[in-house]
Backbone as JSON, one array per atom type, in Angstrom:
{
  "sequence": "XXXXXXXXXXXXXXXXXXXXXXXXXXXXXXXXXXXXXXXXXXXXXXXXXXXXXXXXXXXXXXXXXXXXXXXXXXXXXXXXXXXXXXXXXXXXXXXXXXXXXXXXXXXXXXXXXXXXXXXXXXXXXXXXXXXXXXXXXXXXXXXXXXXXXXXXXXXXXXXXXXXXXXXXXXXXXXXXXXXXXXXXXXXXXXXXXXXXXXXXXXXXXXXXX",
  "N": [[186.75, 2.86, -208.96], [187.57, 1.67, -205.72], [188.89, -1.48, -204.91], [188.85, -3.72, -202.02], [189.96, -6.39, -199.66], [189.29, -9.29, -198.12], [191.24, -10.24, -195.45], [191.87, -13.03, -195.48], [191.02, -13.66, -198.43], [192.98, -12.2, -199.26], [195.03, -13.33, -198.57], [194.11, -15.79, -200.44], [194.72, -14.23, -202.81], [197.24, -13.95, -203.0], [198.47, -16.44, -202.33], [197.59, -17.78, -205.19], [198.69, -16.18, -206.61], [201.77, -17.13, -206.18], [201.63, -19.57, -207.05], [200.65, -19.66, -209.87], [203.49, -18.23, -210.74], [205.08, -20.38, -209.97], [203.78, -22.0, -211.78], [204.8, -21.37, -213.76], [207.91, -21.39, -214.14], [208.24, -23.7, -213.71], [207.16, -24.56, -216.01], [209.16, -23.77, -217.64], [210.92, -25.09, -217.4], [210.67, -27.79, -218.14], [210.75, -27.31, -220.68], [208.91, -27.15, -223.13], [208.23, -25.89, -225.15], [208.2, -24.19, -228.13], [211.19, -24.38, -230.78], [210.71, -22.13, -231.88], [209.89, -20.41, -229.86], [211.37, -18.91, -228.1], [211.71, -18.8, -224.47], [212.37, -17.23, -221.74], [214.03, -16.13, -218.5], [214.8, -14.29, -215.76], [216.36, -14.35, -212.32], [216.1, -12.84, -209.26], [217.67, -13.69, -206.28], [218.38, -13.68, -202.59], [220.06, -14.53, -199.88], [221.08, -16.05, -196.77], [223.31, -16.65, -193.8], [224.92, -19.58, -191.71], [228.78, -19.39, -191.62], [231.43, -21.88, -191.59], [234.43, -21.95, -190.64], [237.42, -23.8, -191.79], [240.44, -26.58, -191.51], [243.31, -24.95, -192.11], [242.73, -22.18, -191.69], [240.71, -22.69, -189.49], [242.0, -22.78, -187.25], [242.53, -19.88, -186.66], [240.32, -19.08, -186.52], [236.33, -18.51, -185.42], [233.16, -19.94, -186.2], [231.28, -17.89, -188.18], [229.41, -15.34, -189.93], [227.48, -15.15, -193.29], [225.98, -13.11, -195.91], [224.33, -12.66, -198.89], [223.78, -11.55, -202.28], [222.14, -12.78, -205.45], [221.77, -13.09, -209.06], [220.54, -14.69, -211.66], [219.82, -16.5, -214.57], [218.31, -17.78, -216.97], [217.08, -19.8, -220.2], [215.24, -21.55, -222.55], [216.8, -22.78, -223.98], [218.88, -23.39, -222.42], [218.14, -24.56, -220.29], [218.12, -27.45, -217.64], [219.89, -25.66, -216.48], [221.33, -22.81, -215.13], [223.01, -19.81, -215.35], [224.74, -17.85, -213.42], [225.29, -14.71, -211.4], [226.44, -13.86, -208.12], [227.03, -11.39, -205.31], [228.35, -11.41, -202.25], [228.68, -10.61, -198.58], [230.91, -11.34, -195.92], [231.77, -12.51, -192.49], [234.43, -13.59, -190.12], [234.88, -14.39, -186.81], [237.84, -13.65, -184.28], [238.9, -16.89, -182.97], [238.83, -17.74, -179.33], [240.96, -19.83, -178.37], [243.25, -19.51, -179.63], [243.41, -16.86, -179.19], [244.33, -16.97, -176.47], [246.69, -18.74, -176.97], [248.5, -17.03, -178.21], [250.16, -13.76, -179.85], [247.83, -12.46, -179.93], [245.13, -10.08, -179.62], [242.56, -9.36, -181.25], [241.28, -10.57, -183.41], [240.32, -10.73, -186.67], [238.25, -11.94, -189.96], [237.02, -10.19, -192.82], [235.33, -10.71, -195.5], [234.65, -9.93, -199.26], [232.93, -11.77, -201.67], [232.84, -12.32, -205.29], [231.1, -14.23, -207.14], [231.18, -16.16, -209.97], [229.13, -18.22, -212.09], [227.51, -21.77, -212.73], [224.47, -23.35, -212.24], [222.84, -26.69, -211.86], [219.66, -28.05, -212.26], [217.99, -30.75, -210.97], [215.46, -33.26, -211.89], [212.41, -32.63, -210.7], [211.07, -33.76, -207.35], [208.4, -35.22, -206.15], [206.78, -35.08, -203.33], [204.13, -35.1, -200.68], [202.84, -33.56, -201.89], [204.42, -31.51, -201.82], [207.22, -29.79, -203.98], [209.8, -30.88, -204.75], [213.69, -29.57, -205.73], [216.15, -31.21, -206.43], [219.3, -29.53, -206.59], [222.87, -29.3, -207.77], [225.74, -26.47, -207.7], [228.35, -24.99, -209.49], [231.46, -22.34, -209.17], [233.28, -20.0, -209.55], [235.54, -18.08, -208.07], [236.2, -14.36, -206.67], [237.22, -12.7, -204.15], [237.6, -9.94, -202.03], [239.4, -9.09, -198.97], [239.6, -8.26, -195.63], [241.82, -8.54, -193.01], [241.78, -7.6, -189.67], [244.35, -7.32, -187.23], [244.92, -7.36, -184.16], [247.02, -6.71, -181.15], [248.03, -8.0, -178.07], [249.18, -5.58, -175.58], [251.18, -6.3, -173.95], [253.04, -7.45, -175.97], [254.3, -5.35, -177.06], [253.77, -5.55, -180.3], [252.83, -3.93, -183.33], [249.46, -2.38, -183.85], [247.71, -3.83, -186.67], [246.22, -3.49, -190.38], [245.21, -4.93, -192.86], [244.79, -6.01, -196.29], [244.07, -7.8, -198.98], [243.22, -9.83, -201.92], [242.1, -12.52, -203.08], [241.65, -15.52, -205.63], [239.29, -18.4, -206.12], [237.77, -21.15, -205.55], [234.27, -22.61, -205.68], [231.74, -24.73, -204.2], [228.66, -26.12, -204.17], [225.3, -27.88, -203.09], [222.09, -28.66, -203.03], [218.47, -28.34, -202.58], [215.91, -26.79, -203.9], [212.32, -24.91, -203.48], [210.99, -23.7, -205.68], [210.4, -21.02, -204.63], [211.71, -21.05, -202.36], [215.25, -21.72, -201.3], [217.7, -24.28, -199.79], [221.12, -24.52, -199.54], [223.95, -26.06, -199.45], [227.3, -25.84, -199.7], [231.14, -25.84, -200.13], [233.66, -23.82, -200.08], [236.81, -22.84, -201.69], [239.7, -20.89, -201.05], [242.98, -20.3, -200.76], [244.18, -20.88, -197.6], [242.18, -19.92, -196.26], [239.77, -21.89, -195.88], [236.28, -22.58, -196.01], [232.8, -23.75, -195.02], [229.76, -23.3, -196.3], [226.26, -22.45, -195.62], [223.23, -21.49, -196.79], [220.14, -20.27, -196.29], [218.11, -19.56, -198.97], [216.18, -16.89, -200.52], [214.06, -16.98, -203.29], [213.3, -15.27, -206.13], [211.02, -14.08, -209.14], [212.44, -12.07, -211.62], [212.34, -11.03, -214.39], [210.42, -12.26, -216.69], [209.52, -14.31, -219.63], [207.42, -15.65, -222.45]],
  "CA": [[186.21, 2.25, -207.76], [188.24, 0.93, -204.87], [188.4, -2.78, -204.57], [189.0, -4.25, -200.3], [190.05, -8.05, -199.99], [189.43, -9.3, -196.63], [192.97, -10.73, -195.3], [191.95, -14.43, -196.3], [190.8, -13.01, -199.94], [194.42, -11.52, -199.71], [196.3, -14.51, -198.73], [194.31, -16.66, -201.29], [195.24, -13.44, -204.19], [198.9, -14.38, -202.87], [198.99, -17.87, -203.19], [197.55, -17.89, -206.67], [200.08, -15.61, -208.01], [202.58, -18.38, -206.15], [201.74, -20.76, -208.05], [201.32, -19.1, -211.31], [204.58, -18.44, -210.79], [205.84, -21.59, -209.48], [204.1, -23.15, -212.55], [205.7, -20.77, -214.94], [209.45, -22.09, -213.63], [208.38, -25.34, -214.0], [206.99, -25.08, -217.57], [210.53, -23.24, -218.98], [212.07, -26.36, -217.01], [210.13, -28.99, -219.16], [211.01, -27.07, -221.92], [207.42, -27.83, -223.4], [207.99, -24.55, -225.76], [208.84, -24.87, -229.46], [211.86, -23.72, -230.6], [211.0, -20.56, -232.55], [209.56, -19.73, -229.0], [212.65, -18.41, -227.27], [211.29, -18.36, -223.11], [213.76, -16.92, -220.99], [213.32, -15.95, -216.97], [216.0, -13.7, -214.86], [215.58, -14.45, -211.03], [217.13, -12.56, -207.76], [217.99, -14.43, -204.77], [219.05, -13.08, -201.48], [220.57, -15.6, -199.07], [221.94, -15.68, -195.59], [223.19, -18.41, -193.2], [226.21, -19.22, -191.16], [229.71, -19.92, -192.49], [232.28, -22.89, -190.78], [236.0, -22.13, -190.85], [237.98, -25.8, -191.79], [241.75, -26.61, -191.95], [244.0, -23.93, -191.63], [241.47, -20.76, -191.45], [239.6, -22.95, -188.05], [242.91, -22.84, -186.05], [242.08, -19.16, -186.05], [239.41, -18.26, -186.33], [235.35, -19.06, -185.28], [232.35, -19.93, -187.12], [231.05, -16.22, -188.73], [227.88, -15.52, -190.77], [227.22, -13.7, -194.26], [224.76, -13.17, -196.87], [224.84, -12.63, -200.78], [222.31, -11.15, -203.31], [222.14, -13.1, -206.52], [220.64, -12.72, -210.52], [220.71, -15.91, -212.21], [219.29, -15.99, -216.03], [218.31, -19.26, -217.81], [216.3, -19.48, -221.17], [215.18, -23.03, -222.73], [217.92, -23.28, -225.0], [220.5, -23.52, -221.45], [217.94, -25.69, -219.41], [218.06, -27.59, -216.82], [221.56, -25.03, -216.64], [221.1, -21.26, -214.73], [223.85, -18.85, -215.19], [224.55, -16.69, -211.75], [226.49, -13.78, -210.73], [226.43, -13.68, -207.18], [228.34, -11.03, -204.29], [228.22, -11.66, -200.74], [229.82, -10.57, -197.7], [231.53, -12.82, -194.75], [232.84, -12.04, -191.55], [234.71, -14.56, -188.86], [235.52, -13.09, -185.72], [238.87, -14.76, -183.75], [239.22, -17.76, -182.05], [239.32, -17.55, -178.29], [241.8, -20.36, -178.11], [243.85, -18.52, -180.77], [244.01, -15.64, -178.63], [244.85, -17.87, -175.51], [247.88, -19.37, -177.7], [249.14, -16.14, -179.22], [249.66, -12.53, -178.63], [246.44, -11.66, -180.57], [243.9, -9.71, -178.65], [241.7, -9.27, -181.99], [241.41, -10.6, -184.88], [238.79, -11.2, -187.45], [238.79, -11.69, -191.23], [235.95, -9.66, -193.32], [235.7, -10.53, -197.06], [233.28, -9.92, -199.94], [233.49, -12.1, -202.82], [231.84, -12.51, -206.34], [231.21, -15.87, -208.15], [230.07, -16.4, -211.54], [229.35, -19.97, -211.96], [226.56, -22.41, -213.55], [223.38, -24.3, -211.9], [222.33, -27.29, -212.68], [218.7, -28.7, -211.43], [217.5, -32.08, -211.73], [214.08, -33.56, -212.18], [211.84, -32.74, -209.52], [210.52, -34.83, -206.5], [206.72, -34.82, -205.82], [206.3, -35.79, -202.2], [203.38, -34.48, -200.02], [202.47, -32.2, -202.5], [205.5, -30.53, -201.88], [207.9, -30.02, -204.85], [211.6, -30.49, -203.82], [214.51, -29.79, -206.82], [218.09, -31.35, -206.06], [220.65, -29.41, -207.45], [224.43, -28.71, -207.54], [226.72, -25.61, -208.65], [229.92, -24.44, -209.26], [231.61, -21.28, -209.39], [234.73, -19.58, -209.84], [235.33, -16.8, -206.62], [237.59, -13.6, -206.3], [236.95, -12.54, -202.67], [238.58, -9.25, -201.66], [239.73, -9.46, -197.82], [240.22, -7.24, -195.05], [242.47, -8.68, -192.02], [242.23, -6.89, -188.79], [245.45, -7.98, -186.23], [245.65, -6.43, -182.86], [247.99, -7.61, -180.18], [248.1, -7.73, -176.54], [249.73, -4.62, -175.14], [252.52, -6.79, -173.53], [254.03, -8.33, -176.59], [255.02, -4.96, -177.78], [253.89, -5.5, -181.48], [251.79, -2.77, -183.95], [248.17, -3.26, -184.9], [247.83, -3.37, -188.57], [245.09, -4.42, -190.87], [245.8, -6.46, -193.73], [244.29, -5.82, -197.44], [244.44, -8.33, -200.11], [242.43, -10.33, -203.04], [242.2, -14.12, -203.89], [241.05, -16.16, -206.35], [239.13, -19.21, -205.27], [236.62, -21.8, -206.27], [232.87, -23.05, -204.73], [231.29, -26.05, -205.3], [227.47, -26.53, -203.48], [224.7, -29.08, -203.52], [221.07, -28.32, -202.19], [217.17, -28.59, -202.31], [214.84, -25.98, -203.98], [211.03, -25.43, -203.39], [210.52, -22.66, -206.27], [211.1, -19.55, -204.49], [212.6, -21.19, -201.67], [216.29, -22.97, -201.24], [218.9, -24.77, -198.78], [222.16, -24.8, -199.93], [225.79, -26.41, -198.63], [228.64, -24.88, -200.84], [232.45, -25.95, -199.85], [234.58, -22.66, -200.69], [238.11, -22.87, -201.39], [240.67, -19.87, -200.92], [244.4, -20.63, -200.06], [244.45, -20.63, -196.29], [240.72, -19.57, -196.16], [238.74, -22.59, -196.73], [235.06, -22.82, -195.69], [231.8, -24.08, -194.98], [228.92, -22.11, -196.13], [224.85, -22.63, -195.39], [222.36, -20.74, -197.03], [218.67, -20.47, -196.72], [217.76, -18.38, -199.85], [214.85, -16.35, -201.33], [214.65, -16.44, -204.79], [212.19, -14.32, -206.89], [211.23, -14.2, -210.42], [212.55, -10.28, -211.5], [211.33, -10.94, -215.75], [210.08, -14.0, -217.38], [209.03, -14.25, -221.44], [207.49, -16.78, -223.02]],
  "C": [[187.32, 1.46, -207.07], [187.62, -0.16, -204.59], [189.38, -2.99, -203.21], [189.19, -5.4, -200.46], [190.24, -8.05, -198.59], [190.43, -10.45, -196.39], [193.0, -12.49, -195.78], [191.85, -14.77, -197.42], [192.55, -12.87, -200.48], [195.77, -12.46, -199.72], [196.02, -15.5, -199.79], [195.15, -15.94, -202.83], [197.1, -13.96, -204.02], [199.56, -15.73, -203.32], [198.79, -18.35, -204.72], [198.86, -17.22, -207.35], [201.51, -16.27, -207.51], [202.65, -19.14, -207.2], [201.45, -20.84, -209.34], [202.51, -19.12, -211.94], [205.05, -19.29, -211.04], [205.31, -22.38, -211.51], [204.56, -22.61, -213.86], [207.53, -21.34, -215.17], [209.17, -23.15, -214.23], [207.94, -25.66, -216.06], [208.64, -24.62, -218.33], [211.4, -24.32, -218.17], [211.76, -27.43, -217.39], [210.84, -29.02, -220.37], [209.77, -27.28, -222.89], [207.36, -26.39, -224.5], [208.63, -25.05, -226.71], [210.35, -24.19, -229.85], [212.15, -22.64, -230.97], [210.79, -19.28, -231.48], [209.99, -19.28, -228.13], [212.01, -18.15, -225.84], [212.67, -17.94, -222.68], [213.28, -16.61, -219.61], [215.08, -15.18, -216.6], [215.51, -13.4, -213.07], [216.7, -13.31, -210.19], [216.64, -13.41, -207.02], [218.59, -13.71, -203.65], [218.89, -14.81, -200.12], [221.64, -15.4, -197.57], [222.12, -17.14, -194.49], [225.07, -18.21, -192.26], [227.65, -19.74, -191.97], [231.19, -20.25, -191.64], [233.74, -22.91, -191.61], [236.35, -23.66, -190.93], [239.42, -25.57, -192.01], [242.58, -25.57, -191.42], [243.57, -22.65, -190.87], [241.17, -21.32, -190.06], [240.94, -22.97, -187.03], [242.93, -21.43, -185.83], [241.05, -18.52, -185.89], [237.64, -19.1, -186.12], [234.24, -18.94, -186.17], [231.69, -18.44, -187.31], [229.76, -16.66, -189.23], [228.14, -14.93, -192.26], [226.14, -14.21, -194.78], [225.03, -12.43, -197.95], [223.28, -11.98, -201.38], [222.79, -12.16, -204.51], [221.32, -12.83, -207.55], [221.33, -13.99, -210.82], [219.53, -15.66, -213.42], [219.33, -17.7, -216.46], [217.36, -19.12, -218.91], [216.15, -21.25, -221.28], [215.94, -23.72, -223.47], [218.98, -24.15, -223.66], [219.6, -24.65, -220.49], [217.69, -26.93, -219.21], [219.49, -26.89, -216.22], [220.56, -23.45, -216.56], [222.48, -20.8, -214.68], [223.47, -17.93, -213.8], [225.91, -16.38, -211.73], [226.19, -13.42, -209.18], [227.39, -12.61, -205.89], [227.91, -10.84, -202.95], [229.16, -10.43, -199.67], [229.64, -11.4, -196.17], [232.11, -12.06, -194.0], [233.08, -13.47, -190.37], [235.22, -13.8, -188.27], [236.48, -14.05, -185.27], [238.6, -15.79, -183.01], [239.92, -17.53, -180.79], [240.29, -18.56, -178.11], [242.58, -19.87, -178.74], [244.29, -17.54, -179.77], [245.32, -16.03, -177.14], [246.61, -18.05, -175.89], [248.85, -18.36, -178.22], [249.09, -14.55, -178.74], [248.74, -11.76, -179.25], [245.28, -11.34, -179.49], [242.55, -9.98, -179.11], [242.28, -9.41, -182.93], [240.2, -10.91, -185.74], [239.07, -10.85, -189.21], [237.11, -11.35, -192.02], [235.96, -10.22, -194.75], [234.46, -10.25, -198.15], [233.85, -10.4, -201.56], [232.29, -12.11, -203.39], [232.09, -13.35, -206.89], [230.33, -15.43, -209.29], [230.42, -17.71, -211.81], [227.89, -20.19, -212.46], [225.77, -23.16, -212.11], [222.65, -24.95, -212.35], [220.62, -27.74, -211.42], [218.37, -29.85, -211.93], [216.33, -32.43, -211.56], [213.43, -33.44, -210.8], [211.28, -34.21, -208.81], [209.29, -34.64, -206.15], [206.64, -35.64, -204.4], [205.54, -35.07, -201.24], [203.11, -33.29, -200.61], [203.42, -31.22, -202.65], [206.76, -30.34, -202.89], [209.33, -29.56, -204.51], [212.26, -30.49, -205.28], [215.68, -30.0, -206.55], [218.68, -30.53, -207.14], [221.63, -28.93, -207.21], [224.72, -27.49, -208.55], [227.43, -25.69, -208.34], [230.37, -23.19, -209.53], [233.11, -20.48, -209.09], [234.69, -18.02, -208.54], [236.7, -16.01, -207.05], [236.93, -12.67, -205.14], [238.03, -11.21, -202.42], [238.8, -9.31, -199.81], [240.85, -8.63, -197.03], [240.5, -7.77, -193.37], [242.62, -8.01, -190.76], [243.12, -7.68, -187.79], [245.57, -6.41, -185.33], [245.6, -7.32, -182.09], [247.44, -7.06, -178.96], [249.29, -6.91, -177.0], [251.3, -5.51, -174.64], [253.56, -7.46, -174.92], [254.47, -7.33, -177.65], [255.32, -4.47, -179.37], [252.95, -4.66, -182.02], [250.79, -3.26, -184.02], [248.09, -2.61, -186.22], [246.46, -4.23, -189.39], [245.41, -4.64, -192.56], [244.9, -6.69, -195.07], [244.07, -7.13, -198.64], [243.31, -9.18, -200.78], [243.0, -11.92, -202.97], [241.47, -14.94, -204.54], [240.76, -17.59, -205.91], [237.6, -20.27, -205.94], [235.19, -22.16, -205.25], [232.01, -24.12, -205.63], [229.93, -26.61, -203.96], [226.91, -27.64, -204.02], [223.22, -28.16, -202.67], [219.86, -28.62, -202.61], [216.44, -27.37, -202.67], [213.79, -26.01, -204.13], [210.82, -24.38, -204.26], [211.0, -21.02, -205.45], [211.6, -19.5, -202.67], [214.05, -22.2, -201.9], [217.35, -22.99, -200.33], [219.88, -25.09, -199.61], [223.35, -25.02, -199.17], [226.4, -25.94, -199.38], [230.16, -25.52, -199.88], [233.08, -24.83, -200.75], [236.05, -22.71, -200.5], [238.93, -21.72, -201.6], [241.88, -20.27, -200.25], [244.44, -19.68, -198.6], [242.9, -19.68, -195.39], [239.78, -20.18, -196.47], [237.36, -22.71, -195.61], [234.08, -23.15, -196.26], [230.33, -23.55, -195.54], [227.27, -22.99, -196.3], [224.09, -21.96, -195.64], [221.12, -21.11, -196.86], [218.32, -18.97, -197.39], [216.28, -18.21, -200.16], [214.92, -15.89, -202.47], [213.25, -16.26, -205.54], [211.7, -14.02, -208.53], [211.51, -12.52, -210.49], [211.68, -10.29, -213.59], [211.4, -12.48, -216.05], [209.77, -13.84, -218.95], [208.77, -15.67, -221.67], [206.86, -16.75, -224.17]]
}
């Protein structure tokens, strides 16, 4: 027999299995499990947002965007501590004063890096019913990076585009509501340092308890 749920039926079947969820997270983040009872959880995240050239990188180039997929894995032995492998990709397009100043017509720097790095969360906040979680990571980056340079026609010089790898660190702070989160991140790469802003969606993919 076919069962019908009329669309307010369907949004309450939705929010229940929210907050099932939500209070499944929160129990393997008590830790409230014994210890023969090994819980574990493996989430994806997908995240997108804009990302602010600083220092050297902002004299050429303008604020860009990207977005990342992540898996992050925590059990009750590692928490309030999530392991994540994360890989993104970034693009800044040139700075019109840049071009102004120089005999660049186009330029723009593409890259796609992967971090593996730790998350910590700290004790939730209960305000308006709404459950906020501060927390910071860190993460170790190797970013591969693809340079396009083309010149004005008058100055004579080739266009060429520009290959190379660097190793690089990231160090965020942010606000999660369960299977939402805002994150700041400062990313460092020699002569590539930036800003980055995420608003992520993060999903439970298996849980055990």
């Amino acid at each position: 027999m076919k069962l019908s749920f009329s669309p307010a039926a369907a949004g309450e079947l939705i929010l229940a299995r929210n907050l099932i969820l939500a209070a499944l997270f929160f129990s393997i983040y008590s830790c409230e499990i014994s210890a023969a009872e090994k819980a574990r959880g493996l989430f994806i995240a997908f995240g997108v947002g804009p990302r602010l050239p600083i220092d050297e990188f902002a004299n050429s180039s303008d604020p860009g965007y990207g977005f990342n997929l992540e898996i992050a894995y925590t059990d009750n032995e590692y928490l309030p501590v999530f392991l994540y492998a994360k890989f993104g990709y970034e693009h800044f397009p040139g700075s019109q004063d840049f071009y102004q100043s120089s005999d660049y017509s186009t330029f723009s720097t593409t890259s796609i890096p992967i971090n593996l790095g730790v998350r910590y969360y700290f004790p939730p906040l209960l305000e308006n019913v709404v459950l906020f979680i501060p927390l910071i990571e860190a993460s170790f980056s190797h970013a591969y990076y693809q340079k396009l340079h083309e010149f004005k026609v008058e100055s004579g010089k080739n266009n060429f585009t520009e290959n190379l790898s660097r190793i690089g660190l990231s160090a965020g702070a942010g606000i999660s509501m369960f299977m939402m989160e805002i994150l700041a991140s400062y990313n460092y790469f020699q002569a590539n340092q930036f800003i980055s802003l995420d608003l992520k969606i993060r999903l439970p993919l298996y849980m055990v308890f």
